[in-house]
N, C-alpha and C positions, 0 to 999 in steps of 0.2 A: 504494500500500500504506500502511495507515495501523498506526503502532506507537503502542502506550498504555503506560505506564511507570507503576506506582504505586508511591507508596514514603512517607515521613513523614519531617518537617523535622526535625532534630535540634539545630539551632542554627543560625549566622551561622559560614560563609567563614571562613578567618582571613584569606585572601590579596586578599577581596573583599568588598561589602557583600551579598551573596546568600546563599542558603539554602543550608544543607548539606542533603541528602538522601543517605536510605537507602533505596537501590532494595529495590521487593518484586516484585512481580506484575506481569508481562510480557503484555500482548496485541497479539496482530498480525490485522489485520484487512486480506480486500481491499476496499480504499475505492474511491471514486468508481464510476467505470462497473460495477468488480468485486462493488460492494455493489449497485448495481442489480440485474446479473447474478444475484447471489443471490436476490434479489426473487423475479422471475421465476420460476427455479427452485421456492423454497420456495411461490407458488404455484401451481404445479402445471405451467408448462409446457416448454414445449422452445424451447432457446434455440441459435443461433448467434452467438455472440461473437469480433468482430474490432474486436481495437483492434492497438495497438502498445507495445512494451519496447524498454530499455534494453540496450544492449549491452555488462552487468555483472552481478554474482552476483544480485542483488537480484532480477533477472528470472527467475532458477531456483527461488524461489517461489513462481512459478505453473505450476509442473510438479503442484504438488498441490492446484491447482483445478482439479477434475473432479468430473461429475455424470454417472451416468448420460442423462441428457436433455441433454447439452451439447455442442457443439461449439464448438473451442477455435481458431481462426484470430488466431494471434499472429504477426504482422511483427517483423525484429528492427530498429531502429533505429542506424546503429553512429556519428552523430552527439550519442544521446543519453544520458543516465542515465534509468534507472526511478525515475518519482514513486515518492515516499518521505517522509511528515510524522509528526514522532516527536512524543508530545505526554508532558510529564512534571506528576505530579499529585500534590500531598498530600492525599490523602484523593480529594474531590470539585474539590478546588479547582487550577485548573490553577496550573503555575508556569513554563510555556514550550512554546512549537511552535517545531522547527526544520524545512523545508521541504529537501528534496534535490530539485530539478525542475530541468528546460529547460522554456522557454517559446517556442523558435523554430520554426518552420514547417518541417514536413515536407519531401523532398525533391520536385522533379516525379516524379522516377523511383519513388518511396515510395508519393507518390499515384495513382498511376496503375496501380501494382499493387494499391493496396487499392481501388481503383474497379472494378477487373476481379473481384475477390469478391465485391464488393456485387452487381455486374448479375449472377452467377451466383447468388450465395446466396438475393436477393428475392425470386424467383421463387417461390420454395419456404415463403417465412413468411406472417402474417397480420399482423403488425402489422414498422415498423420504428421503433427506438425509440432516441435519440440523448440522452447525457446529455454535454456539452459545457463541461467547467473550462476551456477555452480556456488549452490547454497547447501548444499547437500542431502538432493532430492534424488536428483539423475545419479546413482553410485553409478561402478561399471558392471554390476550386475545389471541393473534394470536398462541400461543402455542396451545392452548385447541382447537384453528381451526386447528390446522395442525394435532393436535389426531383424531379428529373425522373427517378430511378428508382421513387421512390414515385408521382407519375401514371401513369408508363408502366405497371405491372403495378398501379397500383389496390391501393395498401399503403398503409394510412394510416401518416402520419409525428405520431409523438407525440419533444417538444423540451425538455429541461429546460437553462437554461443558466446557468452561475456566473459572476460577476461578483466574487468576493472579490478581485482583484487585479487585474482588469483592467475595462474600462470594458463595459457593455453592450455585445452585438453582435447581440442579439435581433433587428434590422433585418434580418439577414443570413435568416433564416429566416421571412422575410413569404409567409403565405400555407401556411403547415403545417396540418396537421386536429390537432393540440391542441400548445399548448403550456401547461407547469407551470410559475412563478414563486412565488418567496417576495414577501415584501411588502417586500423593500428594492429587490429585479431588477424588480417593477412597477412602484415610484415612480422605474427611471430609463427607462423606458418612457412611464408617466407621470406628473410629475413633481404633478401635483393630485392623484393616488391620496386616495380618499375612502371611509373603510370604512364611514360612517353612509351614504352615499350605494353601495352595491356595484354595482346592478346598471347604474346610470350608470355609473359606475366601470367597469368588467367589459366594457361594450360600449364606449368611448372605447379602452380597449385593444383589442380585438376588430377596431376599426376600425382604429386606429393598423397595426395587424401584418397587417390582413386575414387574419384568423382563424377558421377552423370552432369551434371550442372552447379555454378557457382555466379553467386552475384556476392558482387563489389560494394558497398555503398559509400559514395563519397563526399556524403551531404551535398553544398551549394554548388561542388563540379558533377550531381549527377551518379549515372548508376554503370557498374560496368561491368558487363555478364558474357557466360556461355550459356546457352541454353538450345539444348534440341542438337548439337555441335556446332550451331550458329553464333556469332562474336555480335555482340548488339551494345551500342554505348547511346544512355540518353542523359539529358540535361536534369535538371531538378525543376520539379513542378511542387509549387506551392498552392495550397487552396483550402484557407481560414473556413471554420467553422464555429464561431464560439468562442471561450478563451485555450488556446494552447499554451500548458506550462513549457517555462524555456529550458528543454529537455530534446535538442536534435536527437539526439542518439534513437531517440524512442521513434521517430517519424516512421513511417512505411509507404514505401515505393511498390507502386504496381507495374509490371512489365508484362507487353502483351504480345 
């Protein structure tokens, strides 16, 4: 869950060298997997969503994520807290992220009830779609379940993965029909990433990962992909709806 705080500096601390702020405007947003989730939804289709919460209040925020086209399989975690990163801002400019997470590894017992969802739920979607902050949800057990349940019923598996805190694990998922990286998760994949050079670039990863497909994402230069074995480079399209927290990283690019 991510919380947005806006508010203006009014001065200097007396008790510290930091800003005083005056809180205004509150937004709470569901981040990571929850803002995929939304994705999805907003275009157009029908989602089963299984992840996993905390076993605290924070988790009863998601009793009011609901869509009609959704399905909601939430595990409760009782080793964990529900991510939580609250961000505080004057004006546009941030002035601190505080992070509430566990990053430890699910139970056996945890995984292997959410592995029994997955082979019942798969069956039934067209695509499966894994967006992995390596919080320690996805071990490399439930990864290797979600490979070979994507062969077995012929689901493609699309893989976006975060690296802000933790070290690439992209290896773990060699061999998926597409995965999404930003251009910091490609140079540690690999580490010559060349964007005058792309579609060298594009297929050296492709290989490195044995990969069906691979998009790029480069924020304001646009998107730079293989797909289908076809090299496609598009610009960045922008189009407000509402207020957007200032969180590029999270945007999503449709490629057609």
């Amino acid at each position: 869950m991510d919380i947005y705080i806006y508010g203006n500096v009014v001065g200097q601390a007396l008790d510290a060298p930091v800003p005083e702020v005056e809180e205004g405007k509150v937004n709470t947003f569901f981040g990571g997997n929850g803002l995929v989730a939304s994705h999805i939804l907003e275009l157009g289709g029908h989602l089963t969503f299984i992840t996993v919460l905390g076993a605290d209040e924070d988790s009863k925020h998601y009793n009011s994520f609901v869509h009609p086209r959704l399905k909601k399989i939430f595990l409760i975690d009782d080793t964990r807290r529900t991510t939580v990163k609250k961000r505080w801002y004057d004006g546009w400019k941030k002035l601190l992220q505080v992070n509430k997470v566990d990053n430890h590894n699910i139970s056996a017992s945890l995984e292997k009830k959410l592995s029994g969802y997955i082979g019942k739920e798969a069956k039934n979607v067209d695509v499966i779609v894994i967006m992995d902050p390596q919080h320690g949800l996805l071990t490399k057990g439930l990864i290797n379940h979600l490979k070979k349940i994507s062969k077995k019923f012929k689901k493609p598996l699309y893989v976006d993965v975060q690296i802000s805190h933790k070290k690439s694990n992209h290896h773990l998922y060699r061999g998926v029909d597409y995965m999404l990286l930003n251009e910091k998760e490609a140079r540690t994949v690999y580490p010559k990433f060349d964007i005058k050079k792309p579609e060298q670039t594009l297929a050296t990863i492709m290989k490195k990962l044995n990969l069906k497909n691979v998009i790029v994402k480069l924020g304001s230069r646009g998107t730079l992909a293989v797909v289908n074995g076809r090299y496609i480079k598009t610009r960045a399209y922008t189009k407000i709806h509402g207020t957007i927290p200032p969180k590029k990283k999270d945007l999503i690019r449709a490629i057609s």
